[in-house]
Kinemage of the C-alpha trace (Angstrom):
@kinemage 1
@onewidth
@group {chain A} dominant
@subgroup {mainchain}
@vectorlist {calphas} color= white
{ca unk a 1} P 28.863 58.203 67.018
{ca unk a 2} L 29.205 60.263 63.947
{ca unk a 3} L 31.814 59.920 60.929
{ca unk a 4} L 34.704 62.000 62.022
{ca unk a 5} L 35.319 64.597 64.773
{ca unk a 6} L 37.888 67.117 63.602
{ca unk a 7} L 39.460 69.414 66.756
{ca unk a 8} L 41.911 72.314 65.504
{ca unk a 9} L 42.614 75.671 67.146
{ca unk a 10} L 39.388 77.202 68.820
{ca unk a 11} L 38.942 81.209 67.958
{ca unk a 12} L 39.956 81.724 71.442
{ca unk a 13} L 43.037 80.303 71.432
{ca unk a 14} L 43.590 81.992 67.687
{ca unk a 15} L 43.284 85.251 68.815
{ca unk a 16} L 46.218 86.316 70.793
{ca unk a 17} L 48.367 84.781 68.471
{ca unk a 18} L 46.681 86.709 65.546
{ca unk a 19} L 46.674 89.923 67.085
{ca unk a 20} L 50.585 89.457 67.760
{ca unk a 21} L 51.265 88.281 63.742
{ca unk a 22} L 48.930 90.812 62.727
{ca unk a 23} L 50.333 93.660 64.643
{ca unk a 24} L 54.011 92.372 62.711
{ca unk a 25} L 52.006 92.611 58.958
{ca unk a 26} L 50.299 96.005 59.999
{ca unk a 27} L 54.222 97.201 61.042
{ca unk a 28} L 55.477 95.687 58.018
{ca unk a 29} L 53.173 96.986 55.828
{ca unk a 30} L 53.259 100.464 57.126
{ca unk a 31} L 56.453 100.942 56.785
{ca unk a 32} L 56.875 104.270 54.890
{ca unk a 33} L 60.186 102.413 52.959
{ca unk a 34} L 58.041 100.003 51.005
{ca unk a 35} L 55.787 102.880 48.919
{ca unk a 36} L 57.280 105.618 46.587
{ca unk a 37} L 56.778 109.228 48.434
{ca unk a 38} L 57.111 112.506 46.229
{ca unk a 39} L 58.584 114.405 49.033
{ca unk a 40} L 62.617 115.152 48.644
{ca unk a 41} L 64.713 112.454 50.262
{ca unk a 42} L 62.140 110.332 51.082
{ca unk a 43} L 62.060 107.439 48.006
{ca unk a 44} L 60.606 103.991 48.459
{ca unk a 45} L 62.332 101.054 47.400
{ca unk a 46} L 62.783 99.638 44.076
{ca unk a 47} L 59.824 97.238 42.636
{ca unk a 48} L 61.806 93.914 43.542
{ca unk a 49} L 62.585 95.348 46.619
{ca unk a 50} L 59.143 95.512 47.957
{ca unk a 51} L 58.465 92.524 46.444
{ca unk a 52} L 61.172 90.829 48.394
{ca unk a 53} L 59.744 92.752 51.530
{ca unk a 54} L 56.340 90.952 51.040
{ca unk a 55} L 57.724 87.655 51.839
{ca unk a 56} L 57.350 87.824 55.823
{ca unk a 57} L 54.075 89.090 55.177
{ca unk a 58} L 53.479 85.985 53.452
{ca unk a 59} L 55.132 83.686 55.772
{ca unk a 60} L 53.698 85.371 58.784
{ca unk a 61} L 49.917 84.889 57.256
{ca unk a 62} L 50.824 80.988 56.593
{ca unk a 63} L 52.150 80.362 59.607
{ca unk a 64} L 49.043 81.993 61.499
{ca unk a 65} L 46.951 79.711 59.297
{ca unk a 66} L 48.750 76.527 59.867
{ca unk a 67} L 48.825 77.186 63.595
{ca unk a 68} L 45.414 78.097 63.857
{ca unk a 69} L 43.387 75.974 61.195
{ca unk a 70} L 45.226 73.058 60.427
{ca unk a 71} L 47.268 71.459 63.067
{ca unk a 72} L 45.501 69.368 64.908
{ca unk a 73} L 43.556 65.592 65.588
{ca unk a 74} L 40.936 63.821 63.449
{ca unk a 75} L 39.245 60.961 65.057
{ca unk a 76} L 37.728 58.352 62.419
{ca unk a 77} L 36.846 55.097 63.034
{ca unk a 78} L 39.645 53.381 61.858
{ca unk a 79} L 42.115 55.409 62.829
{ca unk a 80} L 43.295 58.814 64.528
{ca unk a 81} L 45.324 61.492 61.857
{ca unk a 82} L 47.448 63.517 63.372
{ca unk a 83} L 47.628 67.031 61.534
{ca unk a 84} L 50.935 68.431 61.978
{ca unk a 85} L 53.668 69.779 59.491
{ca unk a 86} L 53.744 66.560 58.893
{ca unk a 87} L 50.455 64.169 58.647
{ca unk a 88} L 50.515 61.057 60.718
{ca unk a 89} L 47.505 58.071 60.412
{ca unk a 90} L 47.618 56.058 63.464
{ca unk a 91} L 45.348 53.035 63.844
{ca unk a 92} L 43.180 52.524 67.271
{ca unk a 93} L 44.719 48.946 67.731
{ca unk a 94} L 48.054 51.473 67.647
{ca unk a 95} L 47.620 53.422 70.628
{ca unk a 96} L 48.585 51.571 73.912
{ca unk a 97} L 46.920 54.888 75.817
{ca unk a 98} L 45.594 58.255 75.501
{ca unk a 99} L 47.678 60.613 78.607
{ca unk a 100} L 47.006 63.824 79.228
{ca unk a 101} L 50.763 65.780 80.571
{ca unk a 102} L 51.788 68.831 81.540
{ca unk a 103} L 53.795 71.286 79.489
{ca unk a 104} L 55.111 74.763 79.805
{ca unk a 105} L 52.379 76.750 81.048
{ca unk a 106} L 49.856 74.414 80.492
{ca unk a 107} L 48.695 70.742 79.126
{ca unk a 108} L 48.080 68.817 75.996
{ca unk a 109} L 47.186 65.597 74.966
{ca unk a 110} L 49.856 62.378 74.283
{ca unk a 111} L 49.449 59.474 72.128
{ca unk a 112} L 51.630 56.364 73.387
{ca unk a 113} L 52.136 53.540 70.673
{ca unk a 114} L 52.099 50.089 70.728
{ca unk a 115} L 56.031 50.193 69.990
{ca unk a 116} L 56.752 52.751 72.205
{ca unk a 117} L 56.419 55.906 70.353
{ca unk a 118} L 54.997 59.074 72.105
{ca unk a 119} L 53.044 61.688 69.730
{ca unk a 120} L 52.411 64.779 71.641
{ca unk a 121} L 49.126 66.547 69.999
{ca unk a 122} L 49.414 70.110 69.309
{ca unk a 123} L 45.447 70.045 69.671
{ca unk a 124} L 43.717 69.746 71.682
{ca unk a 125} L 45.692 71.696 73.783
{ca unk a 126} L 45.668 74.037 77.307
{ca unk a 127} L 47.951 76.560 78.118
{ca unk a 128} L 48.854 80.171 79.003
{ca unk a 129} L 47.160 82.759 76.553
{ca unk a 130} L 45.992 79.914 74.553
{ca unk a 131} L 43.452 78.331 76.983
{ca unk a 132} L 41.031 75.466 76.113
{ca unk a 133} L 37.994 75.459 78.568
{ca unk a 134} L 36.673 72.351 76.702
{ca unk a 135} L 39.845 70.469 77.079
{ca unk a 136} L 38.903 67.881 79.253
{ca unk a 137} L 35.631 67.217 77.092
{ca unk a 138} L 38.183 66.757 74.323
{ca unk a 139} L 40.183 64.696 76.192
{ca unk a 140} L 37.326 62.344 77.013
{ca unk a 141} L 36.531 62.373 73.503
{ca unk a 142} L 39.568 61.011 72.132
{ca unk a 143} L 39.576 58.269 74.839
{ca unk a 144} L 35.806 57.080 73.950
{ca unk a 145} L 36.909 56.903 70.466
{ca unk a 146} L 39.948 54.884 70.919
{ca unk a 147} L 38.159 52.382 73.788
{ca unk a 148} L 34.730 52.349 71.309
{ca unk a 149} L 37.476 50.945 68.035
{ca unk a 150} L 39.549 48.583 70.103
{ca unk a 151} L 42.487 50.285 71.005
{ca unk a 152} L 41.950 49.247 74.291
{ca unk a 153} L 41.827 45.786 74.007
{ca unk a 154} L 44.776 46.014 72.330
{ca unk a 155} L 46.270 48.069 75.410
{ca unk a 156} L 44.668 45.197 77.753
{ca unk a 157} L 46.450 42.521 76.442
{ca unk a 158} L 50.013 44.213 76.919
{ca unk a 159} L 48.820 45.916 80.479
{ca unk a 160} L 51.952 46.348 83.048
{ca unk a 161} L 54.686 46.637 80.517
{ca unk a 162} L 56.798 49.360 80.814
{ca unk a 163} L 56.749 51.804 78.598
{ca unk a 164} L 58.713 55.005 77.570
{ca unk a 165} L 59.279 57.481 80.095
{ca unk a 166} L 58.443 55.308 83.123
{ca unk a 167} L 54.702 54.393 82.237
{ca unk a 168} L 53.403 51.000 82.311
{ca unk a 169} L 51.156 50.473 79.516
{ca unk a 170} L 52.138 50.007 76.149
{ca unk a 171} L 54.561 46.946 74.429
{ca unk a 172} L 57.669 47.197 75.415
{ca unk a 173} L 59.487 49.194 72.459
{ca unk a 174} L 62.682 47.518 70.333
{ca unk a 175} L 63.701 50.910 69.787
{ca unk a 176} L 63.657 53.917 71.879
{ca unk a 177} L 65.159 57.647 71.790
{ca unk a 178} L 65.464 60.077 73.774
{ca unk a 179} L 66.573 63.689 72.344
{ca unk a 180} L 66.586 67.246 74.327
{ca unk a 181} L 63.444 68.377 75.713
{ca unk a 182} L 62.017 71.115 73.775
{ca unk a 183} L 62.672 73.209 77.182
{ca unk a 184} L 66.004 73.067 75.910
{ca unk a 185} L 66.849 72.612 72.350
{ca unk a 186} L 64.075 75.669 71.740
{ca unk a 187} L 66.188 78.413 73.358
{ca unk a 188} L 69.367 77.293 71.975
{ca unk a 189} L 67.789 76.888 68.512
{ca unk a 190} L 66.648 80.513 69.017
{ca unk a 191} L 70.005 81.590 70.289
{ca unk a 192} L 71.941 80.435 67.632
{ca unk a 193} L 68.883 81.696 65.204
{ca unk a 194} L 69.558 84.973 66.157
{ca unk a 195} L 73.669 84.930 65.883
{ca unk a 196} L 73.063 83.420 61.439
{ca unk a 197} L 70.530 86.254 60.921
{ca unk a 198} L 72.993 88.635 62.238
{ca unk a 199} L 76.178 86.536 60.839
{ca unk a 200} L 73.783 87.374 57.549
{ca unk a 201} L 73.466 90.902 57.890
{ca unk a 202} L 76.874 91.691 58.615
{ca unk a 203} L 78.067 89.932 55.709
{ca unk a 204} L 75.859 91.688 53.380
{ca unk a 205} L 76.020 95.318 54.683
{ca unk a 206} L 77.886 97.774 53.221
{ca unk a 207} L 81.111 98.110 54.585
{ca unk a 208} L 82.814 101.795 56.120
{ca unk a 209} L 84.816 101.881 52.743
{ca unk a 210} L 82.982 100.265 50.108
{ca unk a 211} L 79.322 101.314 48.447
{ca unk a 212} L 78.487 98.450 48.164
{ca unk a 213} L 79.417 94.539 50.386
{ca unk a 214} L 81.719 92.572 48.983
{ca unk a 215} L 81.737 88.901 47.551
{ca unk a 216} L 84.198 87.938 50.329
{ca unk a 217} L 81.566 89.074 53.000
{ca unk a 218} L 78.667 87.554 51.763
{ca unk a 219} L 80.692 84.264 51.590
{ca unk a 220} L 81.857 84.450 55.528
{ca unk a 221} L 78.586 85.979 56.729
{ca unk a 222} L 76.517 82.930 54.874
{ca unk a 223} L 79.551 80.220 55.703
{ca unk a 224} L 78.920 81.779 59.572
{ca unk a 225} L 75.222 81.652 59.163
{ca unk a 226} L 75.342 77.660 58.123
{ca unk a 227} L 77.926 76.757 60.628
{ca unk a 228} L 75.593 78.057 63.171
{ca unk a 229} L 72.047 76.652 61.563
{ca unk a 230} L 74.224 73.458 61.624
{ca unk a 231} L 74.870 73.540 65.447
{ca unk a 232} L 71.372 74.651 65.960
{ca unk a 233} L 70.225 71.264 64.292
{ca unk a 234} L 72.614 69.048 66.129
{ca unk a 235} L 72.182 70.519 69.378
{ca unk a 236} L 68.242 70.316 69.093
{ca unk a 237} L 68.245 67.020 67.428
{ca unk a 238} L 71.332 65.765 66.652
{ca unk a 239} L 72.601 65.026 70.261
{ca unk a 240} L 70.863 62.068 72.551
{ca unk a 241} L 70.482 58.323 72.856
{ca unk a 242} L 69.255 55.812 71.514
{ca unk a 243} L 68.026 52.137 73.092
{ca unk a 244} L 68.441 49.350 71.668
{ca unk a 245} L 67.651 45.545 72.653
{ca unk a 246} L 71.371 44.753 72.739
{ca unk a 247} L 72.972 48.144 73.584
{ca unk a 248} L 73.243 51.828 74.682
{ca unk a 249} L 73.519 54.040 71.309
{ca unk a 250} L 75.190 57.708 72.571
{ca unk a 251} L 75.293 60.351 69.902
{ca unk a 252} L 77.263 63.083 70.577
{ca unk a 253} L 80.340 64.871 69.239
{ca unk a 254} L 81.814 61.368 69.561
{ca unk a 255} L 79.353 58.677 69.037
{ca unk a 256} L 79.371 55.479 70.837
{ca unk a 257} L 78.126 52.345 71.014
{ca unk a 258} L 77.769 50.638 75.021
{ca unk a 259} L 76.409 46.649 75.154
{ca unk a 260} L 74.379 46.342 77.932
{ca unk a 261} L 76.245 43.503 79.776
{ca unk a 262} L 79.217 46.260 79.987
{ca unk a 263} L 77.104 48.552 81.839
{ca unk a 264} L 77.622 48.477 85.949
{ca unk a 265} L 75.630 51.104 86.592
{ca unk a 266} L 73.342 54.489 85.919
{ca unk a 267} L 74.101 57.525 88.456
{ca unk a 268} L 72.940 60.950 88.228
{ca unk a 269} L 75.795 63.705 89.681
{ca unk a 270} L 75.958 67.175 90.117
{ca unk a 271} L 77.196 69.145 87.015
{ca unk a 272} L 77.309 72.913 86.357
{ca unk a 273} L 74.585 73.855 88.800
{ca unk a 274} L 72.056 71.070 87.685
{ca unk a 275} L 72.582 67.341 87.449
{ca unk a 276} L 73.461 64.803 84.595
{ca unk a 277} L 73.509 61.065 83.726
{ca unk a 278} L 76.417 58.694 84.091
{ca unk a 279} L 76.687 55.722 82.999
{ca unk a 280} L 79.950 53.758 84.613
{ca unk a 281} L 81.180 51.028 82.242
{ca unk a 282} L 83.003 47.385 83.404
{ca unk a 283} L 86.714 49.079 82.143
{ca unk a 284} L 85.954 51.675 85.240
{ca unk a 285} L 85.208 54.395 82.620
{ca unk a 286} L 82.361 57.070 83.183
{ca unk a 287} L 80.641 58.436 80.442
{ca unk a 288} L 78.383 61.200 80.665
{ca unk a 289} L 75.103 60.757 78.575
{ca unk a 290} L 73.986 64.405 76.738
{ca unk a 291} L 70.005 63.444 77.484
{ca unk a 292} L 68.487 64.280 79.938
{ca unk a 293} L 70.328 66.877 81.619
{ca unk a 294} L 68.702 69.546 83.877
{ca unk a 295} L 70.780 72.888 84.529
{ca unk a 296} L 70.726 76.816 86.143
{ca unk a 297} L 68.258 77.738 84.000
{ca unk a 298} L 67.051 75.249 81.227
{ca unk a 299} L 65.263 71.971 82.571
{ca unk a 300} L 63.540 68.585 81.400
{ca unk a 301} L 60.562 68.253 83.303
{ca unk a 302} L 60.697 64.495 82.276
{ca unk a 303} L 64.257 64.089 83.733
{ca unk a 304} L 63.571 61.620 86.348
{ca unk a 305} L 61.242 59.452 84.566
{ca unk a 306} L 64.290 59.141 81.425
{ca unk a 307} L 66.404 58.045 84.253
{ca unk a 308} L 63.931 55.413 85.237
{ca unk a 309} L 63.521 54.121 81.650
{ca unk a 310} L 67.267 54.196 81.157
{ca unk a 311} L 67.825 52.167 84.287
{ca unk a 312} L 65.086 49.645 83.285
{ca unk a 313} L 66.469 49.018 80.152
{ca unk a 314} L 69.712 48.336 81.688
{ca unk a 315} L 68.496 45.933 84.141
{ca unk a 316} L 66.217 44.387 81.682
{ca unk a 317} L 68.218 43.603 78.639
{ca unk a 318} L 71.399 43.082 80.967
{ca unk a 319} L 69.584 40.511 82.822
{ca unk a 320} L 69.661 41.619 86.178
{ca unk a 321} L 68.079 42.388 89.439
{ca unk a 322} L 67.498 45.682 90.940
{ca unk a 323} L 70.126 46.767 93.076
{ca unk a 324} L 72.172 49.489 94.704
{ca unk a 325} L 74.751 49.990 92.021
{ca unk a 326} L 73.488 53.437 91.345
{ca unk a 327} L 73.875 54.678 94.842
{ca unk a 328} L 77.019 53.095 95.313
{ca unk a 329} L 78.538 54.857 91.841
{ca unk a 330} L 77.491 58.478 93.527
{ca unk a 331} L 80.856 60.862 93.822
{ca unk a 332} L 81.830 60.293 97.658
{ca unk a 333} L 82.531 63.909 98.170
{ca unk a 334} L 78.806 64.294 97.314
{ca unk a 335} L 75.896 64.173 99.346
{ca unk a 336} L 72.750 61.754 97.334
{ca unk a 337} L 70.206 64.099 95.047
{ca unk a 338} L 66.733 64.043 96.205
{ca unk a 339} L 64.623 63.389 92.979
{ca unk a 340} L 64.716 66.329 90.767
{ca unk a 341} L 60.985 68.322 91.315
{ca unk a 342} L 60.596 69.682 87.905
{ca unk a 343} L 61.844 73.545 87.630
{ca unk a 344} L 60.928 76.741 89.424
{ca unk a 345} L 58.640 79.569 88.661
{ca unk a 346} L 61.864 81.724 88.064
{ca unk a 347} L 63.378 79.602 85.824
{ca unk a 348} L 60.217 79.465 83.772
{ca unk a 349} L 60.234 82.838 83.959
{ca unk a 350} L 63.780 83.818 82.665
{ca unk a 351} L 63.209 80.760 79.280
{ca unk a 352} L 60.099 82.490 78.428
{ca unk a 353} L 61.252 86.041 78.395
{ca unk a 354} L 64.507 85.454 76.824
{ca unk a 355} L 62.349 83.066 74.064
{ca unk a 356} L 60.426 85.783 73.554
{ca unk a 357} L 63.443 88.345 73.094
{ca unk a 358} L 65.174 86.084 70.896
{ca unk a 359} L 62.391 85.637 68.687
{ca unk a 360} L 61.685 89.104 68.071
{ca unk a 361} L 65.124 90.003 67.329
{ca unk a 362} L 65.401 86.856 65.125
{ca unk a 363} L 61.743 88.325 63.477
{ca unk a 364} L 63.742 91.914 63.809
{ca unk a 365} L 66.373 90.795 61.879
{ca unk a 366} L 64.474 88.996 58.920
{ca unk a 367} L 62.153 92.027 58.364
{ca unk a 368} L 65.206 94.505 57.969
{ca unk a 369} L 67.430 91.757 55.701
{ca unk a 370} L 63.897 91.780 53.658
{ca unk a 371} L 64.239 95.230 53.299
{ca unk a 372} L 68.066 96.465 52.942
{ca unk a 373} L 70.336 93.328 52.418
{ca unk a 374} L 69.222 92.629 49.260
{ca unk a 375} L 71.770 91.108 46.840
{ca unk a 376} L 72.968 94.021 44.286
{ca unk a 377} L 71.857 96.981 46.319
């Protein structure tokens, strides 16, 4: 077995994504605005105004970089470093297993800890436009690695605990969160992107009766912009649960702290078009939980294996047997959900093209700030 074993981005999978950044520079760059012309009414900017307009140029290039050369795994003997913005060492004798799941469009590779912790793997990775044919050789790879350096033995000796997300391997975790799945949080993130960049411009355009925008403007349109950054961050990672050993953690607008032994019982209900958590409390009192929650259009594909962990934790740290409280706290003007099946090609459909529409308008919006909203012009 050699030293290390490095696996980043192939060409392949770099490709598609560089000709989409490099088809934003060559746009960018070519943008008659950016060079002095001699012909009447046609003037380029001013020097620190092209200057300034170089920055997504830059950003774009470093973000094609990081994406395609340095996230990533690297396998050692000792240990397994995981290369993302930010760098992770995880011993062998760490890593209760090595899963391979399914996400959008494709599948990567997951790293369950001892202590609970998942650490999905940007690479090796599989998906749409971005497809690994030597994923499953990677895959087996990694595993090899971590059974040749003893991670699992280490799995062995905790075998048939239960885990996060309904698996049974791993130690049973002291701590566990759960936060929106990224099928989620990304589109809202990208939503509310969209409304500070153009909370931005508005505040620093020029106005119908001014020549140039006014201090009061650029104050609301950047006060707007943070508010809604803010929300971004709280709705993406701000809202969920945590689980304790002695209690139920909820962090929402209004956080709150539920013992276990208060707890009657977990029941998933019908809300909005989709279906949510409730957890019903000894003083009679439902509370709705913000995690996992499937609706209409945006989904957790892990939904019903968080309400398995959630329930398991309840009946394990409350100290009791498995019975038929959940059914019995379903509305009776409902009929019972049948387990949730993941989402539908539709729905997958509408997220990605509205990502993708938000994220050009959000890229949209950045290149012409760069190159008008400039402060003083």
């Amino acid at each position: 077995m050699v030293d290390r074993v490095r696996y980043r981005a192939s060409w392949q999978q770099s490709l598609p994504l560089g000709l989409i950044l490099g088809v934003v520079v060559l746009t960018q760059l070519s943008n008659p605005l950016l060079w002095a012309h001699h012909r009447s009414g046609l003037t380029g900017l001013p020097f620190d105004s092209r200057v300034l307009a170089m920055v997504p140029v830059f950003l774009v290039m470093l973000e094609l970089w990081v994406l395609s050369h340095y996230v990533g795994v690297t396998l050692t003997p000792e240990a397994v470093v995981v290369h993302n913005l930010r760098r992770r060492t995880i011993p062998w004798t760490d890593v209760a297993e090595v899963a391979v799941e399914p996400v959008t469009g494709g599948r990567r590779v997951v790293l369950y800890e001892t202590d609970g912790r998942r650490t999905p793997l940007r690479m090796p990775s599989s998906g749409f436009l971005s497809r690994d044919r030597r994923f499953d050789d990677k895959v087996a790879t990694i595993r090899s690695w971590w059974v040749a350096n003893g991670g699992a033995a280490q799995a062995a000796d905790t075998a048939g605990e239960f885990g996060a997300w309904g698996h049974t391997y791993g130690r049973p975790a002291e701590r566990l969160g759960m936060r929106p799945a990224p099928s989620r949080s990304v589109p809202t993130a990208l939503l509310l992107g969209w409304l500070a960049a153009e909370a931005v411009m508005a505040g620093f355009a020029v106005g119908p009766d001014a020549d140039h925008p006014t201090l009061l403007g650029r104050m609301l349109g950047a006060l707007v912009a943070i508010s809604l950054l803010l929300g971004a961050g709280f709705l993406s990672f701000g809202r969920g649960v945590t689980l304790t050993a002695d209690h139920l953690v909820i962090r929402g607008l209004r956080p709150r702290t539920v013992p276990w032994d208060e707890i009657q019982g977990i029941a998933v209900e019908r809300h909005r078009g989709g279906r949510r958590p409730v957890v019903l409390e000894a003083g009679g009192r439902r509370t709705p939980l913000p995690v996992p929650r499937v609706g209409r259009v945006l989904w957790d594909s892990e939904f019903e294996a968080k309400i398995q962990t959630l329930r398991h934790w309840w009946r394990t740290h409350a100290e009791i047997g498995t019975t038929p409280a959940e059914a019995a706290l379903q509305p009776p003007d409902q009929p019972p959900l049948l387990p949730y099946r993941g989402p539908r090609p539709w729905q997958k459909g509408v997220l990605v093209l509205a990502c993708i529409v938000l994220g050009y308008e959000i890229l949209l919006s950045v290149l012409v700030g760069a190159l008008f909203l400039t402060v003083g012009q």
